[in-house]
Each structure stands twice: as C-alpha cells, then as structure tokens.
C-alpha positions as CSV (number, residue, x, y, z in Angstrom):
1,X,150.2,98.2,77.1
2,X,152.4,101.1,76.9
3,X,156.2,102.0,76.4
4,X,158.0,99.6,74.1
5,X,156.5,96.8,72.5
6,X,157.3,93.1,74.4
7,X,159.2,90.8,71.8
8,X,156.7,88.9,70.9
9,X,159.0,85.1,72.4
10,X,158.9,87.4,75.8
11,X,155.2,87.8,75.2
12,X,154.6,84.1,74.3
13,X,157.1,82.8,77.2
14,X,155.0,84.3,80.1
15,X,152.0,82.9,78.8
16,X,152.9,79.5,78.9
17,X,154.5,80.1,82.3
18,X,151.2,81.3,83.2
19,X,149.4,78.2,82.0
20,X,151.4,76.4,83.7
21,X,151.0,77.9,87.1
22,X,147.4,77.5,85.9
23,X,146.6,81.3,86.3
24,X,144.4,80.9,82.7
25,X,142.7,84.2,82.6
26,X,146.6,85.5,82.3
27,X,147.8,83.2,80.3
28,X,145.0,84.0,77.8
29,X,144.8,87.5,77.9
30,X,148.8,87.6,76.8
31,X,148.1,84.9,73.7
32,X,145.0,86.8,72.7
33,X,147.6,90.5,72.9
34,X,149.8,88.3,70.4
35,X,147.1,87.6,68.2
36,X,145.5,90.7,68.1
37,X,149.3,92.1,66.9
38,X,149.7,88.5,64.5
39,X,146.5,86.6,64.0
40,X,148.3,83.8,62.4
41,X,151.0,83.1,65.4
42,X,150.9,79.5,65.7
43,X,152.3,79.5,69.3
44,X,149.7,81.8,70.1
45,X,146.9,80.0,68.8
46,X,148.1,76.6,69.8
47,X,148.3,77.8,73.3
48,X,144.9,79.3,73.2
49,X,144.0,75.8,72.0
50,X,145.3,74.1,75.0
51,X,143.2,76.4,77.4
52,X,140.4,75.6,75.5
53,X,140.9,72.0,76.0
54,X,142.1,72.3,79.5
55,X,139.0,74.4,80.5
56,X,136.8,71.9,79.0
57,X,138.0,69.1,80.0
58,X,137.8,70.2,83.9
59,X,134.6,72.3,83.6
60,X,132.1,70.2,81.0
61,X,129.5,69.6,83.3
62,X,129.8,72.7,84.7
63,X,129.3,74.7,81.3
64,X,126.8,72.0,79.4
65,X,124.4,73.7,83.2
66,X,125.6,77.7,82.0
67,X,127.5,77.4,85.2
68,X,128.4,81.0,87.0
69,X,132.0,81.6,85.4
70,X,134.9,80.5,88.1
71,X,138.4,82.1,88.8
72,X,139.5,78.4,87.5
73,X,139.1,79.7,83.6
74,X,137.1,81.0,80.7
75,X,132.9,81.6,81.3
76,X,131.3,79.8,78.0
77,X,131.1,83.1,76.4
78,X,135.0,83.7,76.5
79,X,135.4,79.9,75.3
80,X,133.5,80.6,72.5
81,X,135.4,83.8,72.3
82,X,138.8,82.2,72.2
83,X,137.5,79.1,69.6
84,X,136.1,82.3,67.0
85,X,139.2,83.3,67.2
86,X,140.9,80.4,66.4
87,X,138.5,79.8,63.6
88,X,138.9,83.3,62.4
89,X,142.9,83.3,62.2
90,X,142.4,79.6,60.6
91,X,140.0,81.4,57.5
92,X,136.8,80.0,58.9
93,X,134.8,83.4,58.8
94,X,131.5,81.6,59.0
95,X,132.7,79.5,61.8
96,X,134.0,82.5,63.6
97,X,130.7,84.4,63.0
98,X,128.8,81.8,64.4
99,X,131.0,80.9,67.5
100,X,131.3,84.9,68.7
101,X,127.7,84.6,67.9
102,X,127.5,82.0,70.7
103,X,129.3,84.0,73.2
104,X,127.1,86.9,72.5
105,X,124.2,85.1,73.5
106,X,126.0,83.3,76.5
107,X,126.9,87.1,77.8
108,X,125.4,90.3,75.4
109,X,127.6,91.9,77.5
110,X,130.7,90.7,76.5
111,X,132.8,93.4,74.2
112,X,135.2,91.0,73.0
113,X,132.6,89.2,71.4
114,X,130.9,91.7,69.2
115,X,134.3,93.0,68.6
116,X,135.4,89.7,67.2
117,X,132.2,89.1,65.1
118,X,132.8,92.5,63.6
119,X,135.9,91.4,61.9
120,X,134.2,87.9,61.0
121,X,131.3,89.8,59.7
122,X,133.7,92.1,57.4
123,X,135.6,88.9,55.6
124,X,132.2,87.5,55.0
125,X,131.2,90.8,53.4
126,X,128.8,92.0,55.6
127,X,130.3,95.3,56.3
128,X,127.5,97.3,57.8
129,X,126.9,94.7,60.3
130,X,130.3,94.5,60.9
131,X,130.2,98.3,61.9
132,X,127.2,97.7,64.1
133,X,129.2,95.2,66.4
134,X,132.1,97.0,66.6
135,X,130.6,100.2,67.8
136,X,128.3,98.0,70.2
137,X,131.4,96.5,71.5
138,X,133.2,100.3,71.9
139,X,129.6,100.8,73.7
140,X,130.5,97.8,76.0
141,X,134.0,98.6,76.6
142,X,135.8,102.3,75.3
143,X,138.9,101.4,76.2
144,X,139.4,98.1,74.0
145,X,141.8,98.8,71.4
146,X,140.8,96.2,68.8
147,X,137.3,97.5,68.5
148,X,138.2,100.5,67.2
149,X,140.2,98.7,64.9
150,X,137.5,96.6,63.9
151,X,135.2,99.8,63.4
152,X,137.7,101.9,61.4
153,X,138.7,98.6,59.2
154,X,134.5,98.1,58.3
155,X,134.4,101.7,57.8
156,X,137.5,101.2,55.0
157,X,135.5,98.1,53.7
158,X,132.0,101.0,53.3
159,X,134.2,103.9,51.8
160,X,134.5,105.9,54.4
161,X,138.3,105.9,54.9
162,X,137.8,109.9,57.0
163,X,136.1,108.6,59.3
164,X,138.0,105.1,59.8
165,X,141.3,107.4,60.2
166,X,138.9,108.3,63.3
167,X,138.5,105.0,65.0
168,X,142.4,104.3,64.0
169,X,143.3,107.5,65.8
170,X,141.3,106.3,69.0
171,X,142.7,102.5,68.6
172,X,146.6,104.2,68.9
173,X,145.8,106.3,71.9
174,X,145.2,103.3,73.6
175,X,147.7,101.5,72.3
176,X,150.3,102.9,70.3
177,X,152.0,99.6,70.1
178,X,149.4,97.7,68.1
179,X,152.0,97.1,64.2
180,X,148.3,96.6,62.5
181,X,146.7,99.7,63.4
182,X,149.4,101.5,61.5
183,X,148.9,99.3,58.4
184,X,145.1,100.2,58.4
185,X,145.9,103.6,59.4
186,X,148.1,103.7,56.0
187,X,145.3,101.8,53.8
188,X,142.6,104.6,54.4
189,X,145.4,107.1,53.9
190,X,146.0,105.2,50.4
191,X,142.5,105.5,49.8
192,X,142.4,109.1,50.7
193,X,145.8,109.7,48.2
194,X,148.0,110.7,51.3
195,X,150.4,108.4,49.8
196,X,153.5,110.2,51.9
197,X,151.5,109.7,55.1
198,X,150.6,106.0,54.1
199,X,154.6,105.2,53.6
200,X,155.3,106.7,57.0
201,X,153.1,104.7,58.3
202,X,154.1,101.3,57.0
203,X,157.4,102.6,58.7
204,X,155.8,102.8,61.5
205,X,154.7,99.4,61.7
206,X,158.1,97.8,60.8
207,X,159.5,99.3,63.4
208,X,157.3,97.7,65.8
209,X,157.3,94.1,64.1
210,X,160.0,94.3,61.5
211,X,159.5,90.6,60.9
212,X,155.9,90.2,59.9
213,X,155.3,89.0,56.3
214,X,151.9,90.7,56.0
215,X,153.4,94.3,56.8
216,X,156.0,93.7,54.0
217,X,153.2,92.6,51.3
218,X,150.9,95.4,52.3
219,X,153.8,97.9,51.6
220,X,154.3,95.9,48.6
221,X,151.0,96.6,47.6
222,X,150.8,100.5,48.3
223,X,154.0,100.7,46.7
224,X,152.4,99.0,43.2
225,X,149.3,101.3,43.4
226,X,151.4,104.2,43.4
227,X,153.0,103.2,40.6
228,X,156.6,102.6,42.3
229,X,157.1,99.2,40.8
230,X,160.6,98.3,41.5
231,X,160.2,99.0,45.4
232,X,157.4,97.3,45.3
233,X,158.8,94.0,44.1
234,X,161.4,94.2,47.0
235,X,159.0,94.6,49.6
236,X,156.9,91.7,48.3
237,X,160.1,89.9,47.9
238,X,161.0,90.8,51.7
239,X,157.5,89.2,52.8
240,X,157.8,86.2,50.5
241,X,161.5,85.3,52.6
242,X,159.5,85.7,55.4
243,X,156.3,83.4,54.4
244,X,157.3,81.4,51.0
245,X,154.0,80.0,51.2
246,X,151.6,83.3,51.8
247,X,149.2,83.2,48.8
248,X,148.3,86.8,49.1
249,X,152.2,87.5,48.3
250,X,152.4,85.4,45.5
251,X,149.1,87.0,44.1
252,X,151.0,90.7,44.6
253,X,154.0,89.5,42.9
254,X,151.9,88.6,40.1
255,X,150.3,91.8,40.0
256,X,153.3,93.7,39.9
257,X,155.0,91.5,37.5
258,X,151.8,91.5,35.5
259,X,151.6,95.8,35.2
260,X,155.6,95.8,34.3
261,X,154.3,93.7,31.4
262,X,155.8,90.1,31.9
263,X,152.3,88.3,31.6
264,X,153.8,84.6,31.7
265,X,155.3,85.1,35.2
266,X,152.7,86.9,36.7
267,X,150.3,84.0,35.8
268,X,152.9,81.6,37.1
269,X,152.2,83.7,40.9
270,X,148.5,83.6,40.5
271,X,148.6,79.9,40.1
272,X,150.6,79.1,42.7
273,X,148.3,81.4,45.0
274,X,145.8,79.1,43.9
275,X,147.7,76.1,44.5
276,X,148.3,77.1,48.6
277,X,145.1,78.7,48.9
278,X,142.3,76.8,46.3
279,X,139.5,79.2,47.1
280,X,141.6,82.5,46.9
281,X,138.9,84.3,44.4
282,X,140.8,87.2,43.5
283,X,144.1,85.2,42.3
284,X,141.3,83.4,40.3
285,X,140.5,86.6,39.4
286,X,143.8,88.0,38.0
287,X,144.7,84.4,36.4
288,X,142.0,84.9,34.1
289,X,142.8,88.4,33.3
290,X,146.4,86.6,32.2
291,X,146.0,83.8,30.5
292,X,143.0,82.6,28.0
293,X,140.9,79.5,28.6
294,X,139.6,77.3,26.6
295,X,136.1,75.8,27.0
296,X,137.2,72.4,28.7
297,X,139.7,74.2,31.1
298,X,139.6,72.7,33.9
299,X,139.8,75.9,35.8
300,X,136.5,76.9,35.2
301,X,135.1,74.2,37.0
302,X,136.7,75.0,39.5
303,X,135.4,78.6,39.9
304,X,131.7,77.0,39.3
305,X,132.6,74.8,42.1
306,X,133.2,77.8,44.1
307,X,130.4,79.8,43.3
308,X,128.1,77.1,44.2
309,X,129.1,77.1,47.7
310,X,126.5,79.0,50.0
311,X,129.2,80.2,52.4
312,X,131.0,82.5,50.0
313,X,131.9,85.8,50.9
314,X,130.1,88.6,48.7
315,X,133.5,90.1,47.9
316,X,134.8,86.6,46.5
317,X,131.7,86.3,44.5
318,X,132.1,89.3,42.9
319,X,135.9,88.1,42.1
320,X,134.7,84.8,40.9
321,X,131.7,86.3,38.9
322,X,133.8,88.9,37.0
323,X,136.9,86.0,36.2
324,X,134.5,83.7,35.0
325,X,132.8,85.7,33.1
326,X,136.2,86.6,30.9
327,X,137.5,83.1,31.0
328,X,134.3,82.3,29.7
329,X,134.3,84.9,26.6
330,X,137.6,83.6,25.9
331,X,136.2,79.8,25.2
332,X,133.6,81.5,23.8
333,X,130.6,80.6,26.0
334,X,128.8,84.0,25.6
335,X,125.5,83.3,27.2
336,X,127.0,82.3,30.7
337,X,129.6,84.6,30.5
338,X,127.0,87.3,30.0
339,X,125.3,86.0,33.3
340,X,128.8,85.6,35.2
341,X,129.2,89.9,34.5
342,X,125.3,90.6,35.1
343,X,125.8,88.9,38.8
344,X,129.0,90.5,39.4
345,X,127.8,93.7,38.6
346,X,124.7,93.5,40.6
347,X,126.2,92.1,43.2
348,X,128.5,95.6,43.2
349,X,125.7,97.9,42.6
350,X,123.7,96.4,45.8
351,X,127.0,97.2,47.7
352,X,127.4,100.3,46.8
353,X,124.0,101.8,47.1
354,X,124.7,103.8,43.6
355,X,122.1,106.5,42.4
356,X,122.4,107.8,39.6
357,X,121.1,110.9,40.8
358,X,123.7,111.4,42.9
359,X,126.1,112.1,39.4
360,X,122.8,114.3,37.9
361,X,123.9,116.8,41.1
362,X,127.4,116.9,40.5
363,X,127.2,117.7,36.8
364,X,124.5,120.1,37.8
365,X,126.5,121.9,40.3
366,X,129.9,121.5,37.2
367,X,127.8,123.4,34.6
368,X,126.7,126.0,37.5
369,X,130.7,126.6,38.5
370,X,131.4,127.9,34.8
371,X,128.7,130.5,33.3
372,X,128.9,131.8,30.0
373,X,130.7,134.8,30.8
374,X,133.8,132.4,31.3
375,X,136.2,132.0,34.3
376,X,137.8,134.7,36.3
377,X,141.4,135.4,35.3
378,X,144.1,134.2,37.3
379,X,147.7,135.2,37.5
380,X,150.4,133.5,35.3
381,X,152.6,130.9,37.0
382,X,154.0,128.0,35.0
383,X,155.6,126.0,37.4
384,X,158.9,124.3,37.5
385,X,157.4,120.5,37.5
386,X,156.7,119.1,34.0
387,X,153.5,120.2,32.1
388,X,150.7,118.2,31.9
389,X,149.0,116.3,29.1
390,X,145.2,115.1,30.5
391,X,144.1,112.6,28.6
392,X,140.4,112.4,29.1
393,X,136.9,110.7,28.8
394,X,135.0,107.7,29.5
395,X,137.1,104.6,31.3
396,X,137.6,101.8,28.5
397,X,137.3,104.2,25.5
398,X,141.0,104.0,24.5
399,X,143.1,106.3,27.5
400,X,145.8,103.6,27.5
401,X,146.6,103.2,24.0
402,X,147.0,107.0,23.7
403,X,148.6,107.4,27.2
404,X,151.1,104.4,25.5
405,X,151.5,106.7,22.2
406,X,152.7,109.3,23.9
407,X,154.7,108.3,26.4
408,X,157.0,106.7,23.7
409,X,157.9,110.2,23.1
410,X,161.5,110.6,25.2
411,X,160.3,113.9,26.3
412,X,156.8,112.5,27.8
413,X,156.4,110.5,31.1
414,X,153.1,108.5,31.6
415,X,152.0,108.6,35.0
416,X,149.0,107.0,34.7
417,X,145.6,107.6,36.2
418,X,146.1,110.1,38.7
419,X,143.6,110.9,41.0
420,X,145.2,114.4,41.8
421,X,142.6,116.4,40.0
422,X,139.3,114.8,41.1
423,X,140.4,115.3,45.0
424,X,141.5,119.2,44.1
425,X,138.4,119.9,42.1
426,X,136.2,117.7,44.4
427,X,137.4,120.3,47.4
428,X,136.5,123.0,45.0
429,X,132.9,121.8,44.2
430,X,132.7,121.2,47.9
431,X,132.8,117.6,48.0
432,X,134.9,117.6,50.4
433,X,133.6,120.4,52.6
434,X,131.8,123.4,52.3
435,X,129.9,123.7,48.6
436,X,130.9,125.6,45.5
437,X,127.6,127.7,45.8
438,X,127.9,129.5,42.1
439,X,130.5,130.0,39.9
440,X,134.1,128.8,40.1
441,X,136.8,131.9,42.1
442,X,139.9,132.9,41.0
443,X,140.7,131.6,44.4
444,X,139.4,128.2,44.2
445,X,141.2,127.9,40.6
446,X,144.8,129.1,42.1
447,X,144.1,126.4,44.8
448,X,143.4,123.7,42.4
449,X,146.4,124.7,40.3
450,X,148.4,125.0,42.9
451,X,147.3,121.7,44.9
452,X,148.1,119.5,41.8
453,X,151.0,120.8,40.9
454,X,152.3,120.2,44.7
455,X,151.0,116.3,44.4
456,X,152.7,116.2,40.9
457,X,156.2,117.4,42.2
458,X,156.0,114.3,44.8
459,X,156.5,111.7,41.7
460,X,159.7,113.5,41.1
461,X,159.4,113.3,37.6
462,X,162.1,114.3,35.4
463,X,160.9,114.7,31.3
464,X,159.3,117.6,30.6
465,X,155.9,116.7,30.0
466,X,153.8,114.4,32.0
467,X,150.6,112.5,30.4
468,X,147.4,111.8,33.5
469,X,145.0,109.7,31.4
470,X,142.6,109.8,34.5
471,X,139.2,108.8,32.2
472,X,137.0,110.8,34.8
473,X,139.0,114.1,34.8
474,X,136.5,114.6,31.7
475,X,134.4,116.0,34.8
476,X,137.1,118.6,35.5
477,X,138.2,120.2,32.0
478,X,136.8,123.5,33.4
479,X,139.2,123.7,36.4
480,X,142.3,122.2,34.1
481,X,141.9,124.6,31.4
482,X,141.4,128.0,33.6
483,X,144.0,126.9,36.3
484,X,146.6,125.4,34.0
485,X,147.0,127.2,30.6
486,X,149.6,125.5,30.1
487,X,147.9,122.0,30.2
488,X,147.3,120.0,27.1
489,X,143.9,118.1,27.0
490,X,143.1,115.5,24.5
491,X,139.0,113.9,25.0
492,X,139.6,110.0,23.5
493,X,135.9,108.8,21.7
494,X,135.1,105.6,21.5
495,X,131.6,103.8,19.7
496,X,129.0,104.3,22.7
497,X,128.0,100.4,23.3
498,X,131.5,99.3,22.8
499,X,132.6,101.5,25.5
500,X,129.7,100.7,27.6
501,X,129.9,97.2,27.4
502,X,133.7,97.1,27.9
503,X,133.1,99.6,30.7
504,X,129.9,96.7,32.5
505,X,132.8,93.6,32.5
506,X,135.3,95.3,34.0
507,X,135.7,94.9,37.9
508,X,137.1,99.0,38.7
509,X,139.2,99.3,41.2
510,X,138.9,103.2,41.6
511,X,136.3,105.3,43.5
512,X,133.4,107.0,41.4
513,X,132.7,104.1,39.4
514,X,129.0,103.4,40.9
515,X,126.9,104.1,37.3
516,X,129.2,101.4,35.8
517,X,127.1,98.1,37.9
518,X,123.4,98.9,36.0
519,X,123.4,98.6,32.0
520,X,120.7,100.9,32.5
521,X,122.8,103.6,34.6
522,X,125.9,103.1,32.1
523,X,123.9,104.5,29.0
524,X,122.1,107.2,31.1
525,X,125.6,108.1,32.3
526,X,127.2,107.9,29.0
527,X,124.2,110.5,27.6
528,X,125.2,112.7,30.7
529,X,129.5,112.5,29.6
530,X,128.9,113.2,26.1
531,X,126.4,116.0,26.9
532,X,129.7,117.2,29.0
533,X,131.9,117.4,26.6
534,X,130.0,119.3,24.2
535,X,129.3,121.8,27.1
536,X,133.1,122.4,28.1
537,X,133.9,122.6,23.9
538,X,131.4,125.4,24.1
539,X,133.1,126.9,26.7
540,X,136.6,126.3,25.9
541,X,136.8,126.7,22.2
542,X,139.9,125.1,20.9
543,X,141.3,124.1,24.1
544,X,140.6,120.0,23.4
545,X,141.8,118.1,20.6
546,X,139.0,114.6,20.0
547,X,140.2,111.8,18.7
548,X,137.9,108.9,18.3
549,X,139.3,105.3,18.8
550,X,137.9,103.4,15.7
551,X,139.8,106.3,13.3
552,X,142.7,105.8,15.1
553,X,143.2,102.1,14.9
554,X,142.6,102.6,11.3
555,X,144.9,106.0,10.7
556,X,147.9,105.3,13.4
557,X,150.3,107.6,11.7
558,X,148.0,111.0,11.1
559,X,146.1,110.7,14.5
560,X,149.3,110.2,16.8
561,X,151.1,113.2,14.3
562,X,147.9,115.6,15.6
563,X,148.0,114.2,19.5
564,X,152.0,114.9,19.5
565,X,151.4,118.2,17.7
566,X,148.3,119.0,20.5
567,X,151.3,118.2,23.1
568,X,153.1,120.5,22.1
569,X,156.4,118.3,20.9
570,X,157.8,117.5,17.9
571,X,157.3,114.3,16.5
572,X,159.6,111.1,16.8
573,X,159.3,108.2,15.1
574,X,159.0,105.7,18.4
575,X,155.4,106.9,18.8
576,X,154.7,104.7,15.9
577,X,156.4,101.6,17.7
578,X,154.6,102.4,20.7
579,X,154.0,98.6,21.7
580,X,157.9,98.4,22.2
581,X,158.1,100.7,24.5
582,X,158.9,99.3,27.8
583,X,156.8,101.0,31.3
584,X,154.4,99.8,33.9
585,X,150.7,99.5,33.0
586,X,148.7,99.4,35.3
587,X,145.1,99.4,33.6
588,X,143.4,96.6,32.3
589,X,144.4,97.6,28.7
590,X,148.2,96.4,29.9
591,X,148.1,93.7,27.3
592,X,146.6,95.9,24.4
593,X,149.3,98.3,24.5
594,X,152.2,96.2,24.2
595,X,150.6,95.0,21.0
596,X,150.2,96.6,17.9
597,X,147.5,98.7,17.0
598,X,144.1,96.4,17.1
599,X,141.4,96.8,15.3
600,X,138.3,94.5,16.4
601,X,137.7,95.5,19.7
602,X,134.9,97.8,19.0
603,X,132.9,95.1,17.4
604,X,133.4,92.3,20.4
605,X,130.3,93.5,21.6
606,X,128.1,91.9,19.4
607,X,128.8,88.8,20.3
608,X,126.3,89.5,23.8
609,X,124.0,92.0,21.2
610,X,121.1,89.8,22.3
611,X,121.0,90.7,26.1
612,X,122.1,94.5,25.5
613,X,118.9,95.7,25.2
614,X,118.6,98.0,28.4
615,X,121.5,99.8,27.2
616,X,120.9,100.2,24.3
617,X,117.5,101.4,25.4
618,X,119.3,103.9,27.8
619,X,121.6,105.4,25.0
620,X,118.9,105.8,22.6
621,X,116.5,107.7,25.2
C-alpha cells in the first residue's frame, strides 16, 4: 500500500463488504493490513473470526483430507495462519506458536507463517528463534513488510538495535504507512541514544494513527527514560483517554509517578495493572520495588503461582524471580529470596551469553590507550553548556545519594545516568568501528569532548554545573580528564560484598551490565574496577576526589563540604537537607535519597552470608 494511509473504518468497511460478496481471500487480506497496523482491533479480529468459521463450516471435510486449497477461502495453512493471529493479538503466545507452527507444516512455504511465529516466538522469549523465522520468511517472500518487522523487533529483543534499524529501514520502503514500524524504528534509536531521532519518529507514527493508545504510552515511555518527566505523564495520560483499561499504561504511569518520588500513587498504578492484567510480571515487578510485604501477603502467592506455570515467558520469569526475591527479603524469608535472585540472574546471564573475558579486552585495550608518558595535549575550549561533575564507580555503591547531595546545590542540575560518555569513548576505543590500536590522539580526545558536550547541550540545561553519576564512566576517567579539564570527577567506594551483593539483586536496565548475572563474575569484575581506579589515580594525580559510602553515612557534614569544594562551589546549607529536595530519580536508590542519611545498608548483606561463598571466593582471589 502506498500514498496516504486508508482510515482505518474505510479499511474495515470494504472488508466486510468483501465478506459479504464472499470474495474471502480479499476480505482477509484487508482485516489482516488492519491488524498488522493495530493487533488489538476488535472489528478486525472478529471479522477474521467469522472467516474462520465460515471457511470451516463449508470446507471441514475438505480440510480434515488436506484438500488442494480452493478460490472459495483460506488453504489450512492460512486458517491456521489467521487463528495464530487471533491467539497472538488475544496474549496467547504459546497458542499462537503452536498454530503458525501448524501452518508451517501444512505449507513450509508459506511466509506469513514463519513471519507470524517470529513475533510469537519473541513474547515467549525465544528471540534467536524468532530471528530464524523471520529471516526464513523474508527468504519466502522479500517483499512482505511485516517480516522485516518481525526481524528488526527480535534483533531489538538480542541487542542489536544497528542492525534492527536495518530490517526497519527495509520494512518502510515497502510500506511507509505501517504507524508501528516507526515506533520500533524509534525504540532501537532509544537504545542507540538518538533520542532526537526517536521523538521524530514517534511523530511520525502519530501522524499516521493519531488515535492509537499504544503509540501514546510508548512516547510516554521514551519520554520517562530520557528523563522528561512532565511530558511524559501527558503522553501516558493521552493513551490512558484512549484505553482506560491498558495495563501497560497504568504500569508507565506508575513508573513515572514512582521516579518523581510519589511512591503511594505509583503503587496504586501497578496494582491496578495487575488487577486488568493478573499475570503482567513486570507491574508485579515494580509493585514490589514500591511497597514492602509482609510474609503472609497474599501477593506472593500469587507470583509463586505464576512461576509455576510451564508456559511462562523467560522475560516474565526473570520479572517474577527478581520481585519475589525483594518481597521476599522484605518478610524476611532469606533462603527463598536468595533462590528467587540466583534464578533471575541466571536466567539473565544464559540470555546474554556474558564472558567475562570480553570486559578483560576492553580494560586491556583502556590501559593500552593511556601510557605513562600521559595524554597528548589538546587545545583549550571550555564550552558554553554547564560543566560537568562525573560521579563515578561501581553501580549500587552510593552514585545516587551523592548525585542527591549535590544537586541540592541551586547552582547544580542532576541529570542522571548519562550514557553520553560510554558511546563517545566506546567510538574512540573502536567499539563502534575501527579500533583504538595504541594510545589515545589528540584527535580522538577533541572528538570525545566535543561529542558530549553536543549531546549535553540537547538537555538544555540552565545551572551552571551539571552532575552524570553514570557508575560505568569509571571506565572512561582517562578520556574525561584529558578532553575536559574542566570536569570534576568524584570515584564513590562502597564495602566490596555490600556492593556486590546489592549489585546481584538488582534487575539493570542499562547495557554493559553482563558480569553482574554470576556471583562469580561480580567479584572478578569488582577486582578488575578497583584495579582501575588505582591505575587512572596513577595517571591522573589529583584529578579524583574518593569518597567511601560507610564514612559518609557516618560524617554527612565533612564529606558533602569536600564533594562541594571538589565541584568547585561554595557550600549551601540545602546539601545537608538533601532528602527534601524535590527531582526525578530514576535509579533504584529513588527511595533512599528522599530519606535521610541511612546507615545499615552496608550490613544487609549478612543476612544471605551463608550462600555468598563464590563471591567472596572471587574477591579474595
């Protein structure tokens, strides 16, 4: 289909007037365009339904024998085409797997059908297979739009977002009308950080379907990762007037409401996500992450119940696994919780095919790109933007507290974990290209500086200085410190198991997480940071100020009077009263900071001592 879109009643109308007439290929091929646009268009799939039963009821006999397939209506492969499909838009992956399965074995030929498994395959979590399909059905059939789609959305679902911008590409060309290949266009280009690209996008898609609640929530849900809170509530609030009773909107509503710090509402969201949809995992997820339990809730039967069925999705598991496990410490119940994180984590690790060695290169090739003899000069240039404070080092060792402290300041904005510096250095090391053969060019510095800085003008920030408490920029001090002079650094320590341990049950959202799924990898990893940071003190005398977690809980005043003083600013009394200050958190530590200071959550640990002895192991080695 070319030129402008069809309304969608126009679309629907000449379907049934096809039916009608009894021209069913027609009549199908227009309600199966609808769905591919809205998978959950009622009028689509109840006509698709009727079909079904018309086909059926007509042509038994003749498809119990594998009759030849008749002008009169669907062959039994497309039958069981059109009834995965109806299964599929219903939530029935399994069902839908196993009817395209049918049709695949009633005609290997048929393209549809592996294209429609694909996308079963990926919402029961079998992504690679999911990719197989699609490009077997791309084989069958180049020109069918949707299995590109199908291919580019596995591909998104493996971590390769490049190459799924690919498949998207191909999917527009032949048919730029398609409102969903512009949403998953924009999610790869999320994951890439192209957040400009992503929004035009999402505009994109609006324009062709302005009305459909999913495009809204999507936005909704870009918007909130990039931190743009406000806009995102009134995109999620445009999808939830347009589908009241979409779980996945009341579960982003939570989340939003959740990061600007009103815990009670955002749990009210997650329940009633729960209530429409009983086995959404990942609103169980985030409902345990807002609320405690006690031990004879009755919501952790319910996620038991859940995890017991054999049908489950690997990604739901992994939801389920990691929320029970914290509703679990909260009642107290350390043994199963313990369990509920091991599975969760393996379950992640097995996904993600994590080597360890894979982190020994890049630090490797990081030590190689800055030599003794220090980095090559490059010429001044300040900026007009605000200057940056990184605040660095492993994930759970305390980044949000001090990112809080801080930002109280009214000359300091805290952006949060920017992912700005990992993609400029990244390019520089060549992990994104050719490879940083050697040590580190003036050139690649002045590109680095001058890449972040361009990403750090889009935020449009307005105070002076600017706080990125990205934990894993610790693998970048070399490049901030000799493209950026003017940049602060401050390297947060935390006690080694208690970072470990809060590091292994917590589900990461963020890329280059792999070493955190193995108890084993996390203390080999740990050993490999620490060894880090002593390398870039050596190099960089000066340049970072430490300041270790357990001293500052117990020294509030003198450690946040040396971090302000590191930053460069004078002091003001508010960076005592930090929990009162009033901004989006979007880390797990959203909570913590809105308290004041804690004290005990470097021993919580030893409450799973007994079944820490890999780690420990790994730490000690």
């Amino acid at each position: 289909m070319t030129g402008k879109p069809q309304s969608i009643d126009r679309t629907l109308s000449r379907a049934k007037t096809h039916a009608r007439k009894g021209d069913l290929a027609e009549a199908e091929a227009l309600y199966r365009d609808v769905l591919a646009r809205f998978p959950q268009n009622q009028r689509a799939l109840s006509g698709l339904r009727e079909i079904t039963s018309e086909v059926l009821d007509h042509k038994r006999s003749a498809l119990k024998r594998r009759a030849r397939p008749t002008a009169e209506g669907p062959d039994p492969a497309r039958s069981a085409c059109i009834r995965g499909q109806q299964l599929l838009a219903g939530g029935d992956a399994a069902g839908a797997e196993a009817a395209y399965a049918e049709a695949i074995a009633a005609d290997p030929a048929c393209a549809e059908a592996h294209g429609g498994r694909s996308a079963a395959l990926r919402q029961l979590g079998r992504t690679a297979e999911a990719a197989d399909c699609a490009r077997q059905a791309i084989l069958l059939k180049p020109s069918l739009p949707m299995a590109h789609v199908n291919l580019g959305c596995a591909l998104v679902a493996l971590d390769q977002p490049q190459d799924a911008l690919t498949s998207f590409a191909a999917a527009m060309k032949l048919n730029p009308n398609y409102a969903e290949t512009y949403v998953n266009t924009a999610e790869a280009l999320m994951m890439l950080g192209k957040h400009d690209e992503a929004l035009s996008s999402y505009d994109i898609a609006l324009k062709l379907s302005p009305e459909t609640p999913e495009i809204h929530n999507k936005l909704g849900a870009a918007l909130y990762a990039m931190g743009r809170h406000a806009e995102a509530l009134v995109a999620l609030e445009a999808a939830r007037s347009r589908a009241p009773e979409a779980s996945a909107v009341q579960n982003n509503i939570g989340a939003v409401l959740g990061a600007m710090g009103d815990r009670k509402s955002a749990a009210g969201h997650f329940a009633r996500a729960i209530a429409i949809r009983p086995d959404y995992a990942e609103a169980h997820f985030n409902l345990c992450n807002h609320r405690k339990h006690e031990a004879n809730d009755p919501h952790l039967d319910e996620m038991r119940a859940l995890l017991a069925r054999k049908d489950l999705p690997a990604l739901d598991r992994i939801f389920l696994d990691f929320g029970l496990g914290k509703a679990l410490e909260d009642a107290g119940r350390w043994e199963e919780s313990f369990a509920r994180y091991q599975e969760g984590n393996s379950l992640r690790k097995r996904e993600s095919g994590y080597s360890l060695r894979t982190d020994l290169a890049l630090f490797s090739r990081i030590r190689a790109a800055f030599p003794e003899a220090g980095p090559p000069a490059i010429p001044e240039n300040p900026g007009d933007g605000p200057r940056p404070v990184f605040v660095l080092g492993m994930p759970r060792s305390g980044t949000s507290l001090i990112e809080q402290i801080l930002a109280s300041h009214s000359s300091v904005h805290g952006a949060g974990e920017l992912e700005f510096m990992a993609r400029a250095a990244g390019r520089a090391l060549g992990l994104e290209g050719a490879s940083l053969d050697g040590p580190v060019t003036a050139e690649q510095l002045c590109l680095v500086r001058d890449e972040y800085r361009a990403e750090l003008a889009k935020l449009g920030i307005a105070r002076p200085v600017v706080v990125d408490k990205m934990p894993l920029n610790f693998r970048f001090v070399g490049f901030i410190a000799a493209a950026m002079p003017e940049a602060r650094i401050i390297h947060v320590e935390r006690d080694p198991v208690a970072t470990c341990w809060s590091i292994f049950k917590h589900r990461f959202t963020s890329r280059g997480n792999g070493y955190a799924y193995d108890l084993e990898d996390l203390g080999r990893y740990f050993r490999l940071y620490r060894a880090l940071m002593a390398f870039w003190h050596q190099r960089f005398p000066g340049r970072i100020l430490d300041v270790n977690y357990e001293h500052l809980t117990e020294n509030q005043e003198a450690d946040s009077r040396r971090m302000i003083a590191h930053a460069g600013l004078d002091w003001e009394d508010a960076c005592l009263d930090f929990h009162q200050t009033r901004r989006a958190v979007m880390t797990a530590s959203a909570a913590q900071v809105r308290r004041k200071m804690y004290r005990g959550s470097s021993e919580a640990w030893h409450n799973y001592e007994p079944w820490l002895g890999p780690l420990k192991a790994a730490l000690a080695d």
